[in-house]
N, C-alpha and C positions, 0 to 999 in steps of 0.2 A: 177487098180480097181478090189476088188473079187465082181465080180458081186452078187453071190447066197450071200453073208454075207452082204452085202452095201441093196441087194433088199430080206429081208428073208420071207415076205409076200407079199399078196397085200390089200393094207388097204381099211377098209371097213368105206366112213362116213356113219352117221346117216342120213338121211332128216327128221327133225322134222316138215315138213308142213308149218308150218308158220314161221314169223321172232319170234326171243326172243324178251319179252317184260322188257324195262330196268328200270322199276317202282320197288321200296324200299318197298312197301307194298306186305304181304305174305296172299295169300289166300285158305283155306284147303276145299278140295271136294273127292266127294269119284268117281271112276270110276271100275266098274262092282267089286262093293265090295272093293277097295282096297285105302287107306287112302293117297291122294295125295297133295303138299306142294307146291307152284308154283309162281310166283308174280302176282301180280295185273294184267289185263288185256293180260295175255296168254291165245290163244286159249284152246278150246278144246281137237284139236288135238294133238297141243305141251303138253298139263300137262298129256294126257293118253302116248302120245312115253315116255314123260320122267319117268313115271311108269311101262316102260317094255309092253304099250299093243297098238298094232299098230293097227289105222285103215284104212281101203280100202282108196286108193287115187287117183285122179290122176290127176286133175288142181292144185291143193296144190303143192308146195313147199317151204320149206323157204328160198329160192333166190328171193322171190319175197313177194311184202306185201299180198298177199291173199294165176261141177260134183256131182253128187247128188251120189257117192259112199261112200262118207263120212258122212253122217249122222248118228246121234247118236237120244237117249229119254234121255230126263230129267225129272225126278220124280217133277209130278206139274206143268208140262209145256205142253200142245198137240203137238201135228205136229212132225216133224223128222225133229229139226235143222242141218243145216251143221257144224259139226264141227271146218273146217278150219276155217270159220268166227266167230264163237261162245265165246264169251270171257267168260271166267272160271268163276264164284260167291259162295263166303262162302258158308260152306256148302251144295252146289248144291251134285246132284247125278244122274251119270250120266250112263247110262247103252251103252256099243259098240254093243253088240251082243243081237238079240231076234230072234225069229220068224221071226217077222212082219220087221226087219231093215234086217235079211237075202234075203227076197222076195223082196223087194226094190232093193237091190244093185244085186241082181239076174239080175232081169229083168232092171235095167237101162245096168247092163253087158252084158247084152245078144243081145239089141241093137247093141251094139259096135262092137261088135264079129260080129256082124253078115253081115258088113262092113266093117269089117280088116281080112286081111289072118293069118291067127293066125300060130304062129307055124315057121315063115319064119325064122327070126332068129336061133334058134335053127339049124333048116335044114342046114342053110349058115355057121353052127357054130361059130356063133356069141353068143351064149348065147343068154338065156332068156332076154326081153326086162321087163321095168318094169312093162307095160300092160297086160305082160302074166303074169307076178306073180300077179296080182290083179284079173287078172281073174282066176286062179288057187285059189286064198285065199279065195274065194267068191262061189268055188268049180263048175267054171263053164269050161266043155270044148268044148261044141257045144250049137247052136243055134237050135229053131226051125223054124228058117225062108230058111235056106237048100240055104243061098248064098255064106256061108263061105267066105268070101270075095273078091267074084271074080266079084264084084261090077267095083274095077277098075284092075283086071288083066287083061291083053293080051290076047287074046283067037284067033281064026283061023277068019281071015279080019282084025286086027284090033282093032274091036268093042269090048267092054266087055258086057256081060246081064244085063238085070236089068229094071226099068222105069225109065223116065228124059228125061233129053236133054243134058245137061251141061258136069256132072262131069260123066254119061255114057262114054262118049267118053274115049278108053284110055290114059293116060296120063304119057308118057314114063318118065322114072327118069331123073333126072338132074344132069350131072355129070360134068358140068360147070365148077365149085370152086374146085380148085387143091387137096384141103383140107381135103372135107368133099362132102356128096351128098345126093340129096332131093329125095324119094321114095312117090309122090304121094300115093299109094293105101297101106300106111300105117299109112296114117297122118289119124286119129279122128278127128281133128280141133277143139284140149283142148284149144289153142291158149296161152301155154308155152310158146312157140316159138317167138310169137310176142310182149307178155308183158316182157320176156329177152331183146330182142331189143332195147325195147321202155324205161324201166323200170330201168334196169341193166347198155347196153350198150349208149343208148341214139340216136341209130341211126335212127330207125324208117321205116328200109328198107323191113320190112315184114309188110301185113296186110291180113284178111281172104276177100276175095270176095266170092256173089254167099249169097241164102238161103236155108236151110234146109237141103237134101241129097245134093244140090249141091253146097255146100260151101266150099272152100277150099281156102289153105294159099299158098299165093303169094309172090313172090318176085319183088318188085317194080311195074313198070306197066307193068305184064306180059310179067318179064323179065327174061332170065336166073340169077342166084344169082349170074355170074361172069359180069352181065352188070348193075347189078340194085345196090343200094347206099350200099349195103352189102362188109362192113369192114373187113370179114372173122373171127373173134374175136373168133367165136366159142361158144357163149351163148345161141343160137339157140338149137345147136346140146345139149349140156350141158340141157338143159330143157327139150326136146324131154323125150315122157313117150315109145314111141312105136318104138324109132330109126329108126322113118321115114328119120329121120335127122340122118347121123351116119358119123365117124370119115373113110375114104377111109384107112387108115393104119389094121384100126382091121377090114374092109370086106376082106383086100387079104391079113392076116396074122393072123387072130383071135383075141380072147381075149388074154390080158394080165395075166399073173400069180403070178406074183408079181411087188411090187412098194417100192415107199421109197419118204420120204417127200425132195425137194431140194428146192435152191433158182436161180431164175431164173438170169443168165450171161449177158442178150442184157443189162441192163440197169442199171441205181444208185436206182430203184423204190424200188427191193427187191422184188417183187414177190415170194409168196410160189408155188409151184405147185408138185403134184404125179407124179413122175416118172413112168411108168406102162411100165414092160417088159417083155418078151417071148421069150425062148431060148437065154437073153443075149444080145439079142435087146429089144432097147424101140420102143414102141408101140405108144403109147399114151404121152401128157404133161395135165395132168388135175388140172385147178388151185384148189387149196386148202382152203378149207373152213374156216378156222383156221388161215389162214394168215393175219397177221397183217397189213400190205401193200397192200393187192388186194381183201380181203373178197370173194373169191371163183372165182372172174372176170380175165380174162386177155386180151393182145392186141394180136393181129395175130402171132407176135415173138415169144413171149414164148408159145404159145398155140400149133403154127404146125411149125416155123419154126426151128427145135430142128436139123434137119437134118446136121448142121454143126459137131456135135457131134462126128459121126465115119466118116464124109468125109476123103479122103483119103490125100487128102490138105492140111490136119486139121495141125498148127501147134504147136508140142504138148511140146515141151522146149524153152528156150528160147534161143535167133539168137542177133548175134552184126555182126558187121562190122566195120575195122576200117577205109575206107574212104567208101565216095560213089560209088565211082566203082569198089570195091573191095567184092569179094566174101564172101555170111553168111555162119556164123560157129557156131555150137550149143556149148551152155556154162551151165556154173551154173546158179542157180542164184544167189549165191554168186558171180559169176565173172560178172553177167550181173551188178546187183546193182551199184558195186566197178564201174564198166567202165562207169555207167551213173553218178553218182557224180565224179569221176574224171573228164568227160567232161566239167559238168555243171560248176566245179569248173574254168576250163581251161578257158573256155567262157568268163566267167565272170573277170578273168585276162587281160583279152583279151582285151575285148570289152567294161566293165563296166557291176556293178551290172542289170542296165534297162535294159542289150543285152538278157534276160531270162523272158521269159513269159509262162504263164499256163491258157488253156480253160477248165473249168468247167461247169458242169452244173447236173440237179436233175436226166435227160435221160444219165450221160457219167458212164462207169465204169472205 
């Protein structure tokens, strides 16, 4: 394999916010002046990304059917609708950007911020998370509330500052699940993470406990994510805006720098997923949005168990034998094919056509 020719980018999808909407009827609106075409019953935020104009997000995604960062005006309408929920109407006209929608998404940003340690990522060389580019888009890099998020970091006892009782206390990361791992004091509690779960994977093994500042997302009944009904599937981490939730591969080896679209080997499903590599290792398996067979989702296998790939085990020609007790020897596969139909043939001589059976199924490759 030429790695840098097989992997020459690393592909960048879109998140349009919401699902596409699969309706026959065509509805035209204008967004911040600019003449947009879309179906029936697409949001907001999908008909302005599909016109090149992005807005602030960050409960939105279209992995899921639905944060006051996304608000938009509609010309003839009051208020500051949300746009992820907002479905598109003839001729409407829609404005992203003013004054008055900058000072909004300010100040609901500045809350956020002022409860998440910003900047961690980066520091860990992880790359920007997608929290900081929304708060960077919204042109925000400090608070005036002076907690920078040391709401729940570690501090000397212990204890982290702040008022409360609950989600004060520090709350060490969870690095339970072989996989992936859960960063308390950088979870918002967008609650991504839960409607993946629930929504996506169907497991139901996360929910938020707690109200207000001290609400935060759990794993079963306050349990580590390697004892509580958590499948490992990875749709958590995948929804995550703040990589509170993140892949253990890219925290002790970075990001990825290139990828390449493959199909995933455990099974007959066919899964798509991004290959994501770094110096020629892979990094990451990120299922693919675009796949026909898994719609962005995948099972534990394909997601993290990839490690079979460069094992040193790995058997990478193919082996015959010509008794059982007798020692494998690497072939063609021309010579492997030729020796398995002359067997089958031999058997069958043998024994009669019924001495040959074959187990199939949707999971075999």
């Amino acid at each position: 394999m030429n790695i840098k020719a097989d992997f020459p980018t690393l592909i960048q999808e879109i998140d349009y916010g919401t699902p596409e909407s699969k309706a026959t009827k065509q509805v035209t609106l204008t967004v911040d002046g600019q003449s947009i075409t879309v179906p029936e019953g697409t949001s907001i935020m999908r008909a302005a990304m599909e016109g090149g104009v992005e807005i602030p997000k960050l409960c939105a995604t279209d992995m899921l059917d639905s944060c006051r960062v996304c608000l938009v005006e509609i010309e003839g309408r009051g208020g500051t609708p949300a746009s992820c929920t907002t479905p598109v109407g003839e001729g409407m006209v829609v404005r992203t950007q003013s004054d008055r929608l900058d000072a909004i998404r300010r100040g609901v940003m500045e809350l956020y911020v002022s409860d998440h340690p910003m900047g961690w990522n980066e520091k860990a060389g992880t790359g920007a998370s997608e929290f900081d580019a929304v708060a960077k888009s919204v042109g925000l890099s400090e608070n005036r509330y002076g907690t920078e998020g040391r709401n729940h970091v570690k501090e000397e006892g212990g204890v982290a500052p702040g008022h409360g009782s609950l989600a004060i206390d520090y709350i060490a990361r969870d690095e339970s699940n072989p996989y992936f791992t859960y960063d308390p004091a950088q979870c918002i509690v967008c609650s991504r993470c839960v409607r993946a779960c629930e929504e996506v994977q169907g497991t139901f093994a996360l929910t938020i406990e707690g109200r207000g500042f001290e609400s935060r997302m759990v794993a079963g009944m306050h349990e580590d994510f390697i004892a509580s009904e958590c499948v490992s599937c990875g749709a958590c981490v995948q929804a995550c805006p703040t990589d509170a939730l993140r892949e253990k591969t890219v925290l002790e080896k970075g990001m990825p720098e290139r990828s390449a679209v493959t199909t995933c080997a455990y099974c007959g499903v066919g899964c798509s997923f991004k290959a994501e590599v770094k110096d020629d290792e892979v990094i990451r398996m990120m299922p693919y949005k675009d796949g026909k067979a898994n719609h962005g989702h995948s099972c534990v296998k394909g997601r993290f168990a990839y490690g079979y790939a460069t094992h040193k085990d790995r058997i990478l020609s193919p082996m015959i034998r010509e008794k059982i007790s007798g020692p494998w020897r690497e072939v063609s596969w021309e010579e492997a094919i030729a020796h398995t139909a002359k067997e089958f043939r031999r058997i069958q001589y043998q024994y009669g056509r019924t001495a040959i059976g074959g187990i199939t199924s949707s999971r075999c490759t």
